[in-house]
C-alpha positions as CSV (number, residue, x, y, z in Angstrom):
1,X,0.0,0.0,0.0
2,X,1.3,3.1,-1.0
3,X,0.2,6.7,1.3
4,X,0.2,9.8,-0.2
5,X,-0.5,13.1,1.9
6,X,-2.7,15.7,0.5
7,X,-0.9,18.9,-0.3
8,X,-4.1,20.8,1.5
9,X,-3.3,18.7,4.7
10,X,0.5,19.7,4.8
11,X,-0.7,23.2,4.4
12,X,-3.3,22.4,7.7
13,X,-0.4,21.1,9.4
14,X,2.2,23.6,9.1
15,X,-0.6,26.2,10.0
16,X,-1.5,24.0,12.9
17,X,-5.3,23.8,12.5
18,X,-4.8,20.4,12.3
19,X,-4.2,18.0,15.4
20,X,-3.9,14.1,14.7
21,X,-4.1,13.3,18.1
22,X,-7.5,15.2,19.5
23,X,-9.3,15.5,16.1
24,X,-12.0,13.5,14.9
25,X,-10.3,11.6,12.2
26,X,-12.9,9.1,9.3
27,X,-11.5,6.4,6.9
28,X,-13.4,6.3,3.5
29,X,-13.4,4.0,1.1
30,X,-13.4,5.2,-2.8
31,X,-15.2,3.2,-5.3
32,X,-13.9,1.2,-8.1
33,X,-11.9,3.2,-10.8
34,X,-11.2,6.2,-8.5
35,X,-8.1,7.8,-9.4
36,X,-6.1,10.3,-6.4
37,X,-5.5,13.5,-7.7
38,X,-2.8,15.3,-5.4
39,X,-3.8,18.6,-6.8
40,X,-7.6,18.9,-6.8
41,X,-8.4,16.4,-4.0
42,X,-8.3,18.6,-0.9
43,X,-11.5,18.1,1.0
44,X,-14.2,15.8,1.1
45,X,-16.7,17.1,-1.2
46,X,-13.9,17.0,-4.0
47,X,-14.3,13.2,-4.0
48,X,-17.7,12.6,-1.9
49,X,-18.8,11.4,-5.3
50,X,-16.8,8.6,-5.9
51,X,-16.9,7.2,-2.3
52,X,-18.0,3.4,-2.2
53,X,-22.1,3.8,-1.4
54,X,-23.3,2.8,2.2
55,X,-24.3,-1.3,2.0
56,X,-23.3,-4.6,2.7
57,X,-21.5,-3.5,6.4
58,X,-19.8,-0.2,4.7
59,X,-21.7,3.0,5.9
60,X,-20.1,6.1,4.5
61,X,-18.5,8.7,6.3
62,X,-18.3,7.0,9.6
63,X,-15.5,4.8,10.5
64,X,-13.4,6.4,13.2
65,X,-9.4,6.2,13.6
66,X,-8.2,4.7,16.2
67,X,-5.1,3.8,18.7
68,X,-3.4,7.0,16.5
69,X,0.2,7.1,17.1
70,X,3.0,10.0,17.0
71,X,6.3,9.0,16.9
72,X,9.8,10.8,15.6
73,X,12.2,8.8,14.2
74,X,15.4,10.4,14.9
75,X,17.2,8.0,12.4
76,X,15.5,8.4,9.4
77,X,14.5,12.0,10.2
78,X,11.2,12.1,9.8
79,X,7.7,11.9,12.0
80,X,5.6,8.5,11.7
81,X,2.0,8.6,12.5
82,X,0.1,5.0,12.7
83,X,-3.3,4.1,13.7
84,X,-5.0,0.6,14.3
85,X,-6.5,-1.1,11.4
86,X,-9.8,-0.3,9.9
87,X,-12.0,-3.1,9.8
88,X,-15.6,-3.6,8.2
89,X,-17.4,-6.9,8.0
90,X,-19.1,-7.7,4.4
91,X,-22.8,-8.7,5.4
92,X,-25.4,-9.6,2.6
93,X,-23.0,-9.1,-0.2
94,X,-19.2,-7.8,-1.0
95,X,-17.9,-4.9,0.2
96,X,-16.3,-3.3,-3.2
97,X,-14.2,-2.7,-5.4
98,X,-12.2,-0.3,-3.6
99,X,-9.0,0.9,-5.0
100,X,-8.1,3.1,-2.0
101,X,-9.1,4.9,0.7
102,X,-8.9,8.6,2.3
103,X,-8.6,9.6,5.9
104,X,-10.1,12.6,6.7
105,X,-10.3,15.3,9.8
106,X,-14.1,15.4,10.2
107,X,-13.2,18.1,13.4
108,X,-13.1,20.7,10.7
109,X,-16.5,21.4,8.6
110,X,-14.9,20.9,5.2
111,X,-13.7,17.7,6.4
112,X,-10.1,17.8,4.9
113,X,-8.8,15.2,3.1
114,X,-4.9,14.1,5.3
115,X,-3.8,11.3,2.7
116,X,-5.0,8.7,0.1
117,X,-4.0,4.7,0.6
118,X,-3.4,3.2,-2.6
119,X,-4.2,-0.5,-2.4
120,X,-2.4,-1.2,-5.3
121,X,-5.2,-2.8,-7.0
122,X,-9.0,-3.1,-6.8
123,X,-9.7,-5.0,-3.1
124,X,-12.9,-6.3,-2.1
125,X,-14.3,-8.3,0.2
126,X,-17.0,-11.3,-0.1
127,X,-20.1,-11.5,2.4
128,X,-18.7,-12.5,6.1
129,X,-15.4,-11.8,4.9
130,X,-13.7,-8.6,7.3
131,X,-12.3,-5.8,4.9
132,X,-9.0,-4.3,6.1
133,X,-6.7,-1.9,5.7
134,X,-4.1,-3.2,7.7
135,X,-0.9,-1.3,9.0
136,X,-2.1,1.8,8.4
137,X,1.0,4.7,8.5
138,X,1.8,7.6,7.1
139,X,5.1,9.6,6.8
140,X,6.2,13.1,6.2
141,X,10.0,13.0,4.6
142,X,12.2,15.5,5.6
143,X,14.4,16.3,3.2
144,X,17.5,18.5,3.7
């Protein structure tokens, strides 16, 4: 899985109007042929559109982060931030095709978007099957 931060986030951050450890933060997931666009994806309504419809155990807009994590690595010079997996259980039929997912700061009321998870692929689940993104981190590179 590849993470890519939103430009509009980074801009939140540095202004600090963001705070990934007290905010109110929602995994979506986007439905099938959704493509991330780093420059015109910055808040939810820009892809509210293309997010997977509520059904079969996916309800939009509402699964919360948890267990968030800060940490600095002082070796490869840059902040870490991880959160437990999100989890939704496929009930009456498949959950997907999903080719990603967002995780947004619903805190805010234009709910922007932090970063996109690329699956690498289109991932769905069958009926009683548990849909996961698993290992959920994302990085900010320092470079220098």
């Amino acid at each position: 899985m590849a993470t890519r931060w939103t430009q509009n986030a980074l801009y939140l951050l540095m202004k600090g109007e963001i705070d990934l450890e007290s905010d109110t933060l929602i995994w979506i997931l986007m439905d099938t042929g959704f493509t991330f666009n780093q420059a015109s994806h910055h808040v939810y309504s820009d892809v509210s559109g293309s997010e997977l419809a509520t059904g079969a155990g996916y309800t939009q807009k509402t699964k919360e982060a948890e267990g968030v994590s800060l940490v600095r690595n002082d070796t490869l010079f840059k902040p870490v931030i991880t959160w437990s997996n999100a989890a939704w259980t496929a009930s009456g039929s498949a959950i997907g095709p999903s080719p990603g997912a967002f995780l947004l700061d619903d805190t805010h009321a234009d709910d922007p978007l932090l970063f996109y998870v690329d699956f690498g692929g289109e991932g769905s689940e069958p009926d009683g099957g548990v849909f996961t993104i698993a290992n959920p981190t994302a990085e900010i590179v320092t470079y220098y």
